[in-house]
C-alpha atoms as an extended CHARMM CRD file, in Angstrom:
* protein
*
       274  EXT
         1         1  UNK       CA             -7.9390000000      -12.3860000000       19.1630000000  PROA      1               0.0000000000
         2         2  UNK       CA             -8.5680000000       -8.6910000000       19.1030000000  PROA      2               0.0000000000
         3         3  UNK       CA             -7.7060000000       -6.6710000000       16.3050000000  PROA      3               0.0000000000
         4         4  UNK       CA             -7.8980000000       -2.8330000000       15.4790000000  PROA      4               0.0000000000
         5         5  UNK       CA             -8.0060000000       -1.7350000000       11.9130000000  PROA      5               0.0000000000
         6         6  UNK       CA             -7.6640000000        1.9200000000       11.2550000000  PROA      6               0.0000000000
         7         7  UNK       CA             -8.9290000000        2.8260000000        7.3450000000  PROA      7               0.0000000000
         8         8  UNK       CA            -11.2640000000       -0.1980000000        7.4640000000  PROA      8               0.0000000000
         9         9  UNK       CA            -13.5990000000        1.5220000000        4.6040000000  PROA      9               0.0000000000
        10        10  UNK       CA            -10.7410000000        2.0510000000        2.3640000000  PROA      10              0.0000000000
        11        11  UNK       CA            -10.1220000000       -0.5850000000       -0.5770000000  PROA      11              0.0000000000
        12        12  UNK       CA             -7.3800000000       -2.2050000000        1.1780000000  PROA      12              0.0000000000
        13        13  UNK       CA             -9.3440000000       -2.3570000000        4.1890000000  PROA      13              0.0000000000
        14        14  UNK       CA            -12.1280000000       -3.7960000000        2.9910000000  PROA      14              0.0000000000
        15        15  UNK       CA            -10.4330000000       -7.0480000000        1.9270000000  PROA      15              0.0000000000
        16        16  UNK       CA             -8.3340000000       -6.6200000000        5.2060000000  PROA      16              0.0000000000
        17        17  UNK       CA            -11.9080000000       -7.7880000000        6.9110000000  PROA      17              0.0000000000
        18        18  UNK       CA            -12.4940000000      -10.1390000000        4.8960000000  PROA      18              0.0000000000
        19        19  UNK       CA             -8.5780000000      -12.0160000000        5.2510000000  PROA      19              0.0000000000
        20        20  UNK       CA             -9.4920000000      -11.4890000000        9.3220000000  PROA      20              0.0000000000
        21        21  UNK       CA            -13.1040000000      -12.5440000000        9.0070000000  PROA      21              0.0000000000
        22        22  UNK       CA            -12.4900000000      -15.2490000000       11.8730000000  PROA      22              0.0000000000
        23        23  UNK       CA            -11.3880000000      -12.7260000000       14.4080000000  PROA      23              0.0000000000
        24        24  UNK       CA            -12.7960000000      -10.1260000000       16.5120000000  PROA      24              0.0000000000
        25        25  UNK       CA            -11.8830000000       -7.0020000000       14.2260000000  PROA      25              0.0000000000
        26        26  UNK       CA            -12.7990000000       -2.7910000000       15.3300000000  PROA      26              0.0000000000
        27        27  UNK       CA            -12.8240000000       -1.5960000000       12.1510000000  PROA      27              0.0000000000
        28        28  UNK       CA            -12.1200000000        2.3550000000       12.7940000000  PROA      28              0.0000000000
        29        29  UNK       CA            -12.4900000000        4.9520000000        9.8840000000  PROA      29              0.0000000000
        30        30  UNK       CA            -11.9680000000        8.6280000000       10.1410000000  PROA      30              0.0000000000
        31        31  UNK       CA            -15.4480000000        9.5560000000       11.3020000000  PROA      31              0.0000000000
        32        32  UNK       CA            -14.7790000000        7.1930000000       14.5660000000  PROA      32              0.0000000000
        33        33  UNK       CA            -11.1320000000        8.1570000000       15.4340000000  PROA      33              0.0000000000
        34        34  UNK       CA             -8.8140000000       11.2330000000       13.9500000000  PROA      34              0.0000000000
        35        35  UNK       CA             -5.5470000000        9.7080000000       14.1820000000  PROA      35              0.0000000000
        36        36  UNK       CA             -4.0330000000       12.9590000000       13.8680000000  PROA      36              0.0000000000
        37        37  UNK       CA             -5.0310000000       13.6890000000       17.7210000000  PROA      37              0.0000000000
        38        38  UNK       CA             -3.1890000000       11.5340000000       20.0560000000  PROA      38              0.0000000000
        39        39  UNK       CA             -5.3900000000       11.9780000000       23.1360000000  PROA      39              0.0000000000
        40        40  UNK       CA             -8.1380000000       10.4360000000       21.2400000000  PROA      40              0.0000000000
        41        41  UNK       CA             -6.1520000000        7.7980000000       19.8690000000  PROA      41              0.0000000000
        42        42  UNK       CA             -4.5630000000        6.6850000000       22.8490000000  PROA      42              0.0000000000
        43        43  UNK       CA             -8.3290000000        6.9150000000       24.4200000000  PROA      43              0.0000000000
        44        44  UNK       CA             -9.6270000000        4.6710000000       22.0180000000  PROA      44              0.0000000000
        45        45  UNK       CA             -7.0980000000        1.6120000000       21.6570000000  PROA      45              0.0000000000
        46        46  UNK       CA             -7.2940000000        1.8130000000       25.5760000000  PROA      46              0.0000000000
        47        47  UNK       CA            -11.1400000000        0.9600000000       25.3160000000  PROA      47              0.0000000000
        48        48  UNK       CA            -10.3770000000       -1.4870000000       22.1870000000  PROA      48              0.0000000000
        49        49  UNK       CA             -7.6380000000       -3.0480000000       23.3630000000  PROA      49              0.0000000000
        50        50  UNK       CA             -6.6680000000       -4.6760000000       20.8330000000  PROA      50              0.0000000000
        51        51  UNK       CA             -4.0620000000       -7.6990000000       20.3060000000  PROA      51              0.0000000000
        52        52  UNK       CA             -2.8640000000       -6.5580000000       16.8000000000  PROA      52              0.0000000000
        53        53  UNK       CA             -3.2100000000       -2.7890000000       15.5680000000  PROA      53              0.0000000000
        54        54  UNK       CA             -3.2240000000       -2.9190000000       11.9070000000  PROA      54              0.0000000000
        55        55  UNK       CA             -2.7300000000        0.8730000000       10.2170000000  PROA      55              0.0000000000
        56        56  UNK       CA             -4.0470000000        1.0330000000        6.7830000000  PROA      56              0.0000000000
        57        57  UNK       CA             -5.4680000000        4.5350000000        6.6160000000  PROA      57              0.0000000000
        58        58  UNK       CA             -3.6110000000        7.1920000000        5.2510000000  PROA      58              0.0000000000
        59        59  UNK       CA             -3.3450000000        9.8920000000        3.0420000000  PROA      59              0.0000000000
        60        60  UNK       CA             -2.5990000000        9.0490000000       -0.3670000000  PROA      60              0.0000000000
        61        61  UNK       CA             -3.0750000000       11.3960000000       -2.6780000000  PROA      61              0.0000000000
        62        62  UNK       CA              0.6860000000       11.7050000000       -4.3930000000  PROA      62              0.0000000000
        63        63  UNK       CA             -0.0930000000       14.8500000000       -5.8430000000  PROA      63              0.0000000000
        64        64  UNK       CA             -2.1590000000       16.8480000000       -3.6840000000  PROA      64              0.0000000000
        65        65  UNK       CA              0.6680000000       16.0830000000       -1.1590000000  PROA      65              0.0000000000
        66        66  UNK       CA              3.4890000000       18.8190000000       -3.2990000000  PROA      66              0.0000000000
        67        67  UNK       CA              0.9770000000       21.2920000000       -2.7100000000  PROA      67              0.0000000000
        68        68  UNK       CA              0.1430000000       20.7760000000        0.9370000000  PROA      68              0.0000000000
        69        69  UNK       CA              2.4490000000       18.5400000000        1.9790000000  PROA      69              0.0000000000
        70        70  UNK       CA              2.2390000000       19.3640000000        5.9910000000  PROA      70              0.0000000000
        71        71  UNK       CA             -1.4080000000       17.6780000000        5.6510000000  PROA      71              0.0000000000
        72        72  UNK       CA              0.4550000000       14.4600000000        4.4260000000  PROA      72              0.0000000000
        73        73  UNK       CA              2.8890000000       15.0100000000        7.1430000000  PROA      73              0.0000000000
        74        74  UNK       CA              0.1840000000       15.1390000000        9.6560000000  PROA      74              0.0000000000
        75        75  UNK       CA             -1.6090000000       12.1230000000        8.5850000000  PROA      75              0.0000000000
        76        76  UNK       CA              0.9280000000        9.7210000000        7.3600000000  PROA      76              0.0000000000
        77        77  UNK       CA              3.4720000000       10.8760000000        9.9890000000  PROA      77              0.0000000000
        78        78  UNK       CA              1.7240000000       12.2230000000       12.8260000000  PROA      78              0.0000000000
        79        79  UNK       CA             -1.2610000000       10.0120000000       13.1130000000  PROA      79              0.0000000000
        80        80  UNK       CA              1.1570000000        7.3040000000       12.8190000000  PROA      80              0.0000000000
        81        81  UNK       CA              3.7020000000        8.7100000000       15.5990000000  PROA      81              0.0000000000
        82        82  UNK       CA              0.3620000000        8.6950000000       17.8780000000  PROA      82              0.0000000000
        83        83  UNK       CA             -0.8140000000        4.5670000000       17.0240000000  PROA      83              0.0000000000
        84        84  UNK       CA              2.9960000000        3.8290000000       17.6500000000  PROA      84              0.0000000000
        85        85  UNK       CA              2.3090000000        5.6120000000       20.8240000000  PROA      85              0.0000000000
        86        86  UNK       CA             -0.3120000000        3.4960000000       21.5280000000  PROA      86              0.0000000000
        87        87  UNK       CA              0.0290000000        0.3810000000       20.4720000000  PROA      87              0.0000000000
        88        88  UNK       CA              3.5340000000        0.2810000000       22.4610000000  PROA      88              0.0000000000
        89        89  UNK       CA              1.4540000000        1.2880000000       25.8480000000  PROA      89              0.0000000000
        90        90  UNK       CA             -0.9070000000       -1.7890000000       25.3550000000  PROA      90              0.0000000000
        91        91  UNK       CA              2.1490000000       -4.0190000000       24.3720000000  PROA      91              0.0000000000
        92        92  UNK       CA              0.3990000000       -4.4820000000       21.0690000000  PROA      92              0.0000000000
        93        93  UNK       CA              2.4220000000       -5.3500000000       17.4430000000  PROA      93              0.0000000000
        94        94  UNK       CA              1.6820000000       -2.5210000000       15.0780000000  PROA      94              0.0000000000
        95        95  UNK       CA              1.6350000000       -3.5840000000       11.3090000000  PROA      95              0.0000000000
        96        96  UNK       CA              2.0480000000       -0.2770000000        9.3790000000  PROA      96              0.0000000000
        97        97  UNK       CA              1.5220000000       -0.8750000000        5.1800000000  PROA      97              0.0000000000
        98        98  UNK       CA              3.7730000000        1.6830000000        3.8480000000  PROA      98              0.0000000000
        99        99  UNK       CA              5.0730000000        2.4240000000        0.3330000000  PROA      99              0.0000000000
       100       100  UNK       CA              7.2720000000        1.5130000000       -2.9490000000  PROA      100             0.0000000000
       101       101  UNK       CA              7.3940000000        5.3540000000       -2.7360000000  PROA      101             0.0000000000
       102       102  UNK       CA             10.1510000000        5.5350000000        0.1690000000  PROA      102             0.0000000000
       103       103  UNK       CA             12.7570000000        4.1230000000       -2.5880000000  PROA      103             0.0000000000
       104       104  UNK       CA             13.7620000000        6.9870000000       -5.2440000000  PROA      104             0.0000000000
       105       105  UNK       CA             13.4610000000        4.5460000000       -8.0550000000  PROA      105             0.0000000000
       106       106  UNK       CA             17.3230000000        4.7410000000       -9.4470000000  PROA      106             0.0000000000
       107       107  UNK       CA             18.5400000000        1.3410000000       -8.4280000000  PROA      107             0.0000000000
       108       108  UNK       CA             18.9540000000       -1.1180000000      -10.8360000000  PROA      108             0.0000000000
       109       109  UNK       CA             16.8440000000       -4.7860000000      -10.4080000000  PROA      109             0.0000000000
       110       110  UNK       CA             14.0290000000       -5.2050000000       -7.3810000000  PROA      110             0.0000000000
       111       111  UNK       CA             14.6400000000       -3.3130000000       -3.9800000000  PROA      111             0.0000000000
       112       112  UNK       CA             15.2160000000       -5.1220000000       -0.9270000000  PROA      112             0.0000000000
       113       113  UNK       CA             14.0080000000       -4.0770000000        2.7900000000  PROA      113             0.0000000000
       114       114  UNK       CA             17.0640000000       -3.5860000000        3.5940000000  PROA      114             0.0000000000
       115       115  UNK       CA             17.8230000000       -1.4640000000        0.6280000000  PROA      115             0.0000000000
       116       116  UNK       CA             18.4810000000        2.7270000000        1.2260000000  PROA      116             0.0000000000
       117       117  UNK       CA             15.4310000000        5.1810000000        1.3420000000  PROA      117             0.0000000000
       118       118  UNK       CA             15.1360000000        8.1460000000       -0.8010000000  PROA      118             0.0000000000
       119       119  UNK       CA             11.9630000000        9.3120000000       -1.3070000000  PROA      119             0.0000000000
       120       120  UNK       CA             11.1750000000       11.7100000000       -4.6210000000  PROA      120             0.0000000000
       121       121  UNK       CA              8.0840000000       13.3650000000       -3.8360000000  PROA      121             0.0000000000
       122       122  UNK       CA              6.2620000000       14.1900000000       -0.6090000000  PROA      122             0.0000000000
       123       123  UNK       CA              3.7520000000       11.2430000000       -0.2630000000  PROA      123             0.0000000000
       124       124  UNK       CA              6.7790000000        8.7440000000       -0.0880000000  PROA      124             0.0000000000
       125       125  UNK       CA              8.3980000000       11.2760000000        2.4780000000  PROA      125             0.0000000000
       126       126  UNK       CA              4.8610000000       11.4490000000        4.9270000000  PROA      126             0.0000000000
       127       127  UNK       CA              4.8980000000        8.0440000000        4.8140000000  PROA      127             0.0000000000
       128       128  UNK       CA              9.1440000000        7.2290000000        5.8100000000  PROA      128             0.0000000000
       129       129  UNK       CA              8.2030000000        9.7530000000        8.4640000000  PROA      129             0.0000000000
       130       130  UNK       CA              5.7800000000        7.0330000000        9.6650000000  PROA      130             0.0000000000
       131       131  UNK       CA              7.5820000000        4.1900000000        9.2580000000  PROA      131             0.0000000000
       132       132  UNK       CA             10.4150000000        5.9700000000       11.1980000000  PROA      132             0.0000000000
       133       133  UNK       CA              7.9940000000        6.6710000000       13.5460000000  PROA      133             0.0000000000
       134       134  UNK       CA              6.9630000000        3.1480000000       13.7240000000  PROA      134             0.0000000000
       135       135  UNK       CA             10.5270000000        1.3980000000       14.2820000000  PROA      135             0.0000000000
       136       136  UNK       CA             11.6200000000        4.3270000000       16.8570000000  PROA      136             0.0000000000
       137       137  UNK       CA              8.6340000000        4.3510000000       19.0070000000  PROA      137             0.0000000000
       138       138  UNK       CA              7.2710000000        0.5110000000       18.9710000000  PROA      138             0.0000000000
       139       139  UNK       CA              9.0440000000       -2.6310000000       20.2370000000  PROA      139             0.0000000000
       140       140  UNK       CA              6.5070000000       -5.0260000000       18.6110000000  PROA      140             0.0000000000
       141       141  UNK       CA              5.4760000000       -4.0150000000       14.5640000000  PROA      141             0.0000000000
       142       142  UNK       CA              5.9800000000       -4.7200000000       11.1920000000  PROA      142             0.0000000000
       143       143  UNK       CA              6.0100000000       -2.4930000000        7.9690000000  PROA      143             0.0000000000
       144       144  UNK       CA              4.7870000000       -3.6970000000        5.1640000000  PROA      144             0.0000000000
       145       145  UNK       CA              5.8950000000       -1.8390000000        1.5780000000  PROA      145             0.0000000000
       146       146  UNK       CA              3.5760000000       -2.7840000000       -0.9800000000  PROA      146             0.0000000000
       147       147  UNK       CA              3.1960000000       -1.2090000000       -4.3900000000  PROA      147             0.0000000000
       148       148  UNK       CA              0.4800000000       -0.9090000000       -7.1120000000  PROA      148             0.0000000000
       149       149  UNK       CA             -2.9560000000       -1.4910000000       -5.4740000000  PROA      149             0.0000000000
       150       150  UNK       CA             -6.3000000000       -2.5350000000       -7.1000000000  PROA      150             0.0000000000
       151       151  UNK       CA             -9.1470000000       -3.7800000000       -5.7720000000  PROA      151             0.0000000000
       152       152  UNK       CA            -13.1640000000       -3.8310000000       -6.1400000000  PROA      152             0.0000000000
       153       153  UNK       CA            -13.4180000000       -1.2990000000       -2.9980000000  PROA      153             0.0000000000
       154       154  UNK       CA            -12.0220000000        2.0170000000       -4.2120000000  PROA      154             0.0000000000
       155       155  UNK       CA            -10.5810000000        3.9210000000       -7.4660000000  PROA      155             0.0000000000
       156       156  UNK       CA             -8.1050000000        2.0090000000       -9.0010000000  PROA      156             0.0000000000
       157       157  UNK       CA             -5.6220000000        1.9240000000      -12.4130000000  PROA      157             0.0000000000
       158       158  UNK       CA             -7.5080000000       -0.9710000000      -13.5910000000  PROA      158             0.0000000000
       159       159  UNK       CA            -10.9570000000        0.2530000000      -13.0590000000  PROA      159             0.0000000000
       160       160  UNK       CA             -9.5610000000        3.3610000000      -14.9780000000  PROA      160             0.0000000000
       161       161  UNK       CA             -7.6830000000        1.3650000000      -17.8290000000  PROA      161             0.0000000000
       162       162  UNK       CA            -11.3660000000       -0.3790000000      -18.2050000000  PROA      162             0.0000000000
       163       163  UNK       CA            -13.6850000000        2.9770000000      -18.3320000000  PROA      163             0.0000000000
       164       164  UNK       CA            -10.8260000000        4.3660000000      -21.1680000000  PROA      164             0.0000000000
       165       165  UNK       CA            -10.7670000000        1.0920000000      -23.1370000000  PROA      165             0.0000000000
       166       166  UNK       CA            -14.3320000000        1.6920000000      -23.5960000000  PROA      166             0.0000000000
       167       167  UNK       CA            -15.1050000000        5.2970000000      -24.5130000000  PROA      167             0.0000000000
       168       168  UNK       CA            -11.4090000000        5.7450000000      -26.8230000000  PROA      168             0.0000000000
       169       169  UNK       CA            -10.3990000000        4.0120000000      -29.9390000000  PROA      169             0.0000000000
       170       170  UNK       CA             -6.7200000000        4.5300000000      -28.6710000000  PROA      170             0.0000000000
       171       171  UNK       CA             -5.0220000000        5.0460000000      -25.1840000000  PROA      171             0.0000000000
       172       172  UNK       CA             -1.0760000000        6.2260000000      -24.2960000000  PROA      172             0.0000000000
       173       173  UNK       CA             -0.1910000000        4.7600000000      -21.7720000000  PROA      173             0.0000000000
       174       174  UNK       CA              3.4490000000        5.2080000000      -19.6610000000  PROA      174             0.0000000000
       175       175  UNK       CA              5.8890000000        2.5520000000      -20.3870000000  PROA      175             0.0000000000
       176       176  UNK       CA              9.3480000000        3.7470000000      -18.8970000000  PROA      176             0.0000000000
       177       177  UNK       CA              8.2250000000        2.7730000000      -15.2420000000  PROA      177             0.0000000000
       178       178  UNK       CA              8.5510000000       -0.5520000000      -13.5750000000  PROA      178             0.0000000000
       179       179  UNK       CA              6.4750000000       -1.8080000000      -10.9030000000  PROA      179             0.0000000000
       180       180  UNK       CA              4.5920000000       -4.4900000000       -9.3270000000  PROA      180             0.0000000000
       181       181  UNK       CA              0.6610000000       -4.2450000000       -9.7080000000  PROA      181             0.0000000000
       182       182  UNK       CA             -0.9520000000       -5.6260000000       -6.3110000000  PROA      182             0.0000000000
       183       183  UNK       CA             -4.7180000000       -6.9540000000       -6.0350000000  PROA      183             0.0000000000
       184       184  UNK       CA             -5.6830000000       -5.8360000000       -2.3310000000  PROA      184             0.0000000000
       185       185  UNK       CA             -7.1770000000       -9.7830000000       -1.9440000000  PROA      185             0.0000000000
       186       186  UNK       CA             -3.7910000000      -11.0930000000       -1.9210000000  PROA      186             0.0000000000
       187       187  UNK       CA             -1.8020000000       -8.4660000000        0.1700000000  PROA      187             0.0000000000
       188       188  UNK       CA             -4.8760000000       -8.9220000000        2.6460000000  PROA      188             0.0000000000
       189       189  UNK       CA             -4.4590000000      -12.6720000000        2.6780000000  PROA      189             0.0000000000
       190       190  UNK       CA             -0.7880000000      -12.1930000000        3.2310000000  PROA      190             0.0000000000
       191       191  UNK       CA             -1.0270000000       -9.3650000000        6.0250000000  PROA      191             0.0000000000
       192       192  UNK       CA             -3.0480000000      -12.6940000000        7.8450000000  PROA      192             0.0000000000
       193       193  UNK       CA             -0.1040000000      -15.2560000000        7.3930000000  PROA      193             0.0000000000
       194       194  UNK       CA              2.3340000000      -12.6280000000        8.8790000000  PROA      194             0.0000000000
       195       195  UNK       CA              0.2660000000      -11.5460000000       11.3840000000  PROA      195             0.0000000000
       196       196  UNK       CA              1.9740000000      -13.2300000000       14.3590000000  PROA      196             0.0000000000
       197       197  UNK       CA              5.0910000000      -14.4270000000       12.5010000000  PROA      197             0.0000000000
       198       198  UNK       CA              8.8050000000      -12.0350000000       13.0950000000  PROA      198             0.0000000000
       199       199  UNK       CA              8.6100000000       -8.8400000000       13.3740000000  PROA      199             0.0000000000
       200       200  UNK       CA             10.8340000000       -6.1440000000       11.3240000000  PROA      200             0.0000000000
       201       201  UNK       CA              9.8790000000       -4.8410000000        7.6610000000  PROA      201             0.0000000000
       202       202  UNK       CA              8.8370000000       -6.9810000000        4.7970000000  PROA      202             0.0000000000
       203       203  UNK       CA              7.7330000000       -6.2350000000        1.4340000000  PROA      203             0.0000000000
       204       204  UNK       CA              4.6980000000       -7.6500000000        0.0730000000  PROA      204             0.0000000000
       205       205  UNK       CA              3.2870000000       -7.7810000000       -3.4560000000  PROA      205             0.0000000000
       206       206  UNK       CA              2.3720000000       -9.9950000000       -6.4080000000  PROA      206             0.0000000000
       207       207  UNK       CA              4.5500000000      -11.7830000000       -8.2020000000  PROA      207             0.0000000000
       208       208  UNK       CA              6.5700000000      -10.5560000000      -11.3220000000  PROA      208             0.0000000000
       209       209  UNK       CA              6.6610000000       -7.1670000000      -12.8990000000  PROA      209             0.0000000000
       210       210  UNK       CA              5.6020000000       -4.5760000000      -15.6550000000  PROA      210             0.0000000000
       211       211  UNK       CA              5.3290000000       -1.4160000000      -17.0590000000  PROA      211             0.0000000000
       212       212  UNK       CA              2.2170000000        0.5190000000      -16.3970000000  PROA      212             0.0000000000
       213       213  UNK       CA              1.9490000000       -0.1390000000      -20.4670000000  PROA      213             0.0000000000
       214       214  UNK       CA              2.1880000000       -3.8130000000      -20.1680000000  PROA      214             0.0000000000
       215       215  UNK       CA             -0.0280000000       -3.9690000000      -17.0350000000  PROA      215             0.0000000000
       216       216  UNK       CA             -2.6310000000       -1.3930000000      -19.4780000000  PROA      216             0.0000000000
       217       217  UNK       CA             -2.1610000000       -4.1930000000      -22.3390000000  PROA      217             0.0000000000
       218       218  UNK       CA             -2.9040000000       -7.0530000000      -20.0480000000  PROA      218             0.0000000000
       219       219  UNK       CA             -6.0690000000       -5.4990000000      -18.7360000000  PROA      219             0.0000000000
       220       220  UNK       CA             -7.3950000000       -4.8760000000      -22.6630000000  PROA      220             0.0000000000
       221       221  UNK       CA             -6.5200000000       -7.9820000000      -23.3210000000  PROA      221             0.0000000000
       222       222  UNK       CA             -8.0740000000       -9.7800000000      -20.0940000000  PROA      222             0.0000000000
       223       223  UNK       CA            -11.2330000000       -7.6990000000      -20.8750000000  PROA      223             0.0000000000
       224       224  UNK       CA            -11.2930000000       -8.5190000000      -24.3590000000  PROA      224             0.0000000000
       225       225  UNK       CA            -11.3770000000       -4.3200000000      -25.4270000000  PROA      225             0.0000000000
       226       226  UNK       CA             -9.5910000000       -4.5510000000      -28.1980000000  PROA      226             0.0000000000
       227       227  UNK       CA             -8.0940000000       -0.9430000000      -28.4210000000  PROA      227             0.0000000000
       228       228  UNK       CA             -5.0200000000        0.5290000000      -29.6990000000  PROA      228             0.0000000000
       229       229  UNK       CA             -2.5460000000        0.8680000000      -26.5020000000  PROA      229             0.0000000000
       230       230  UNK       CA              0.5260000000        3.6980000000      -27.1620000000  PROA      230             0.0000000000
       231       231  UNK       CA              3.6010000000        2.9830000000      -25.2020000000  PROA      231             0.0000000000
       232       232  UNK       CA              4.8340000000        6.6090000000      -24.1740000000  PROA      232             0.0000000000
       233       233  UNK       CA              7.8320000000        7.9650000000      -22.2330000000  PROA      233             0.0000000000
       234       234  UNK       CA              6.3910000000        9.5540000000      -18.8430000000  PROA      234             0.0000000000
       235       235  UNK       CA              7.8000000000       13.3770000000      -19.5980000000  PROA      235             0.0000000000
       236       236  UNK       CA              4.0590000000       13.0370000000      -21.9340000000  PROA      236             0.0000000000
       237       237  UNK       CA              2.2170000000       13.0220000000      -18.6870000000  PROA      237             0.0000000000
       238       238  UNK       CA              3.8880000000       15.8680000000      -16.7120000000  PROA      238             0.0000000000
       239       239  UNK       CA              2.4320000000       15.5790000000      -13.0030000000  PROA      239             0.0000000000
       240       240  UNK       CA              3.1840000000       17.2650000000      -10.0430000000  PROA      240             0.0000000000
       241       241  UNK       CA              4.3720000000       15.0370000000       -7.9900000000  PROA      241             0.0000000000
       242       242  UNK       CA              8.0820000000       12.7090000000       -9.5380000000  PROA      242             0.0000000000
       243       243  UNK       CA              7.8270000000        9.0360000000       -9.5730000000  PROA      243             0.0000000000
       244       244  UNK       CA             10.1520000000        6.5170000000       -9.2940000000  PROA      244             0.0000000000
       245       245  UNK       CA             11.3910000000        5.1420000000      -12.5810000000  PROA      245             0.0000000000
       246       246  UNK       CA             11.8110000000        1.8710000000      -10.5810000000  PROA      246             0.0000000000
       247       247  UNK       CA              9.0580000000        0.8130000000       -8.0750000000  PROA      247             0.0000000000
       248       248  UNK       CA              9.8950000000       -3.2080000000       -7.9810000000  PROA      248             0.0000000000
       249       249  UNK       CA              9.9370000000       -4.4390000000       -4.6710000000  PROA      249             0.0000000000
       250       250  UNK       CA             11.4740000000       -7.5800000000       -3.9150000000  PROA      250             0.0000000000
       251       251  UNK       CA              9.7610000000       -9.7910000000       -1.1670000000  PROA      251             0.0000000000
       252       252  UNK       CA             13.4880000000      -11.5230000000        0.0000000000  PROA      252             0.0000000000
       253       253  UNK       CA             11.9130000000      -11.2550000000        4.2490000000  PROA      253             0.0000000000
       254       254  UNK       CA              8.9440000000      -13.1180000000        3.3100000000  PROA      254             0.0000000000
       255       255  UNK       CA             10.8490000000      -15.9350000000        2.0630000000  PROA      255             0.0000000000
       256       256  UNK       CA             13.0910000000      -16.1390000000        4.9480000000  PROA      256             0.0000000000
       257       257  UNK       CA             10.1820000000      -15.8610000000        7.3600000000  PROA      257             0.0000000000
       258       258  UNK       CA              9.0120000000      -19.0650000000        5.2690000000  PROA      258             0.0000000000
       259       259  UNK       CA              6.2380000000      -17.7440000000        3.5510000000  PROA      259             0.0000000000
       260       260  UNK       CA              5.4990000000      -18.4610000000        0.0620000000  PROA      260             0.0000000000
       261       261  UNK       CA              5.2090000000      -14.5680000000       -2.2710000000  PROA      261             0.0000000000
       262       262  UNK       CA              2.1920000000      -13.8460000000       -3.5330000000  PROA      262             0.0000000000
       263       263  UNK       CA              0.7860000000      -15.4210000000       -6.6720000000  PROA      263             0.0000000000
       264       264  UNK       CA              1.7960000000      -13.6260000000      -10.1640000000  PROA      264             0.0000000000
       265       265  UNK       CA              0.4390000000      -10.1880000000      -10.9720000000  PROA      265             0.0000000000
       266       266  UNK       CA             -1.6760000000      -11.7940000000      -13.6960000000  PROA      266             0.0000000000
       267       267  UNK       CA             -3.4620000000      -14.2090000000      -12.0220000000  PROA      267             0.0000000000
       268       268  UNK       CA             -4.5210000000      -11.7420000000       -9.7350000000  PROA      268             0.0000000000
       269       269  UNK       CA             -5.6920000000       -9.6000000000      -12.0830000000  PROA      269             0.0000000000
       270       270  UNK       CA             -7.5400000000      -12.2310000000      -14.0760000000  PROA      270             0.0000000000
       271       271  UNK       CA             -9.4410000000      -12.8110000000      -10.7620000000  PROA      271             0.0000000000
       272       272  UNK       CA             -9.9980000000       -9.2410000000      -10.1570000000  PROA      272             0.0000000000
       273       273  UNK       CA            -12.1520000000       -9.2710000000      -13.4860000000  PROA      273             0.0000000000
       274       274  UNK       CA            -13.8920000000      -11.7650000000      -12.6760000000  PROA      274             0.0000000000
């Protein structure tokens, strides 16, 4: 087995090796191919030729996007048109990781794959725009939504929650948005069991849910920082780019594939600070 991994440097792709350590994996990062130029991305997976494309690169940052969001377009939605492109040439399944940031946050309880998109800022739309691209253009893929990433390979909410703990005697931290925080080790590990399973879109992240406050609390008190943590509303942190009130993704097509969810949030974060 062959596979391609585009963003293999990023944090996510990192532990993406490591779940596919077995294999024959082309890690590609954006000094070896720009996705955003199909002749060189067709080119490439040609000369790879890979059995499974897996496309974790991607622009993301969520508020850089309002101010230029054609670059987001480009990356998230163009380079993604052209891997669709070519992974359907080569007959090869596609497995896009997309977003909690397609949903608009409003609905009440966990979203479902099947549930309606409605994306809130430009980020979640750059990356729709891919998975659109994905399900129009390939016969063989699957998009994966995830939400909340950490991991030891790249900046992260808990590596920041950790620096703050230590240099302030007290912290405000958001508490009116609901999500579920994702260690990259886990979503990597699952990525391998679906890899080869039924295709269509599945959402994929740990176990349970939070508020960023709760999931700020848990990390003090995991760490053993014992600093004061303020629960705020998120109008305190005004940012350019909206966020949904509700990111909690439920992972209903995993089950019915017959794969067990991830573990819970905690327990992955307790190994995380390890």
């Amino acid at each position: 087995m062959r596979v391609a991994l585009t963003g293999s440097e990023g944090m996510l792709g990192h532990d993406i090796l490591r779940a596919f350590k077995d294999v024959d994996v082309v890690g590609l990062t954006l000094g070896s191919l720009d996705i955003t130029v199909m002749d060189s991305v067709i080119k490439t997976m040609r000369e790879i030729k890979p059995d499974l494309l897996i496309h974790a690169a991607a622009y993301t940052d969520v508020d850089r996007a309002e101010a230029e969001p054609e670059k987001a377009y480009l990356v998230n939605g163009v380079g993604t048109r052209n891997l669709s492109m070519a992974a359907e040439e080569l007959r090869c399944p596609l497995m896009y990781i997309s977003t909690d940031y397609v949903f608009d946050g409003t609905k009440t309880g966990h979203y479902d794959e099947w549930d309606m998109t409605n994306p809130v800022n430009q980020y979640g739309l750059s990356k729709l725009m891919g998975e659109r691209f994905v399900s129009s253009l390939t016969s063989r893929h699957y998009i994966v939504r995830t939400s909340w990433l950490y991991g030891k390979n790249g900046r992260n909410f808990v590596a920041t929650i950790g620096r703050l703990l230590a240099e302030r005697e007290s912290l405000d931290v958001v508490d009116d948005q609901r999500g579920c925080p994702t260690y990259t080790v886990d979503l990597a590990d699952k990525l391998r069991e679906l890899s080869g399973k039924g295709y269509g879109t599945y959402h994929i992240t740990n176990s349970g849910t939070c508020s960023w406050y709760e999931f700020a609390v848990k990390i003090g008190e995991l760490t053993g920082i014992q600093r004061k943590i303020n629960p705020v509303t998120t109008d305190k942190f005004p940012r350019p780019a909206k966020r949904p009130v509700n990111s909690v993704l439920g992972n209903t097509m995993l089950r019915l594939e017959g794969l067990e969810p991830a573990r819970r949030w905690e327990d992955g974060l307790r190994d995380y600070l390890k």
